[in-house]
N, C-alpha and C positions, 0 to 999 in steps of 0.2 A: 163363628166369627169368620168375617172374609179373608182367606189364607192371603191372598197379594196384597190387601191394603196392611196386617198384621207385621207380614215381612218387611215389607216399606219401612215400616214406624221403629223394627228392631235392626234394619240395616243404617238405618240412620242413627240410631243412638249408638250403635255401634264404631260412628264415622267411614260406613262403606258404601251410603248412598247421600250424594248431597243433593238433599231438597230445598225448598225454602221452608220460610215459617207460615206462611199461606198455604202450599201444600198439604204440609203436618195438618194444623187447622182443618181444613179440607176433608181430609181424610178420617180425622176422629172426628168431624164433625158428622159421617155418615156412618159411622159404627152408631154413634149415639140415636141418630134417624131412624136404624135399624134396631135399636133395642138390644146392640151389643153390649153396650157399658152407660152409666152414667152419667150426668154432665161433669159430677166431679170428677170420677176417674178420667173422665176425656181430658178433663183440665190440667190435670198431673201427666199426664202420658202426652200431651201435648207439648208443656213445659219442658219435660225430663228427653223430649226429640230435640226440639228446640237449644235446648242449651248445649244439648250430646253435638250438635250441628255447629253450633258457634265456639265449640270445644276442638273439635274437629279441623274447623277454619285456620283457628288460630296455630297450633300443632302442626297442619300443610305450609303455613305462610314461615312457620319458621323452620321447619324443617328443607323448603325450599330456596330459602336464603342463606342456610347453612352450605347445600350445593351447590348455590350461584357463587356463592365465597370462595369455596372449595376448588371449584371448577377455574375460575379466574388467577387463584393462586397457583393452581394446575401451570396452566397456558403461559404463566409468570407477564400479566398485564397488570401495565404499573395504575397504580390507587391515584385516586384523585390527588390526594396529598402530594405524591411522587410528581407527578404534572405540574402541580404550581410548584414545589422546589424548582425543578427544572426551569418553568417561565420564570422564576426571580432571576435565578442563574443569568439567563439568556436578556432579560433584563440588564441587569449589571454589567453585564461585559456589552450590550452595546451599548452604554450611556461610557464605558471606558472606550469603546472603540472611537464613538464619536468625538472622546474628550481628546483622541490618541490623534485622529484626524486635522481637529482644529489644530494643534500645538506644531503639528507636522506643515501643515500651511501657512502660518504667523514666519514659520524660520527662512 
């Protein structure tokens, strides 16, 4: 068996190499050309990359928005939420300001 295409196919079900799922394909498709494996095992070992990959995906994306959190919480930048309390706020007091204005002008 080709030791670089081999290692590919186990770094990626490992989630250490991100391939796509054309790649994968790709690659057990020439094991099979070559008389490595058959179309079935190619089929299972292609699937069992594939998912290891979309497994993988998913575990980085949230793992990395766990430290975008983290990190923001860090730096203490205020949440979205935080901003619009604050715009109501600043809302509020200038429709008071402007109310405070008119009634100062009228006397």
């Amino acid at each position: 068996m080709k030791k670089g295409l081999l290692e590919k196919i186990i770094l990626a079900g490992m989630g250490a190499a991100s391939i796509t799922q054309e790649r994968v394909e790709k690659m057990v498709d020439e094991l099979v050309k070559e008389g490595e494996m058959s179309d079935k095992d190619a089929a299972v070992m292609a699937k069992r990359a594939v998912d290891n990959i979309e497994k993988s995906r998913k575990e980085m994306a949230k793992t990395t928005e766990r430290i975008v959190k983290d990190v923001i919480e860090k730096i203490n930048v205020p949440s979205k939420k935080d901003v619009q309390a604050l715009e109501k706020k600043i809302d509020e007091l200038s429709k008071k300001l402007e109310a405070s204005k008119k009634t100062e002008t009228k006397k």
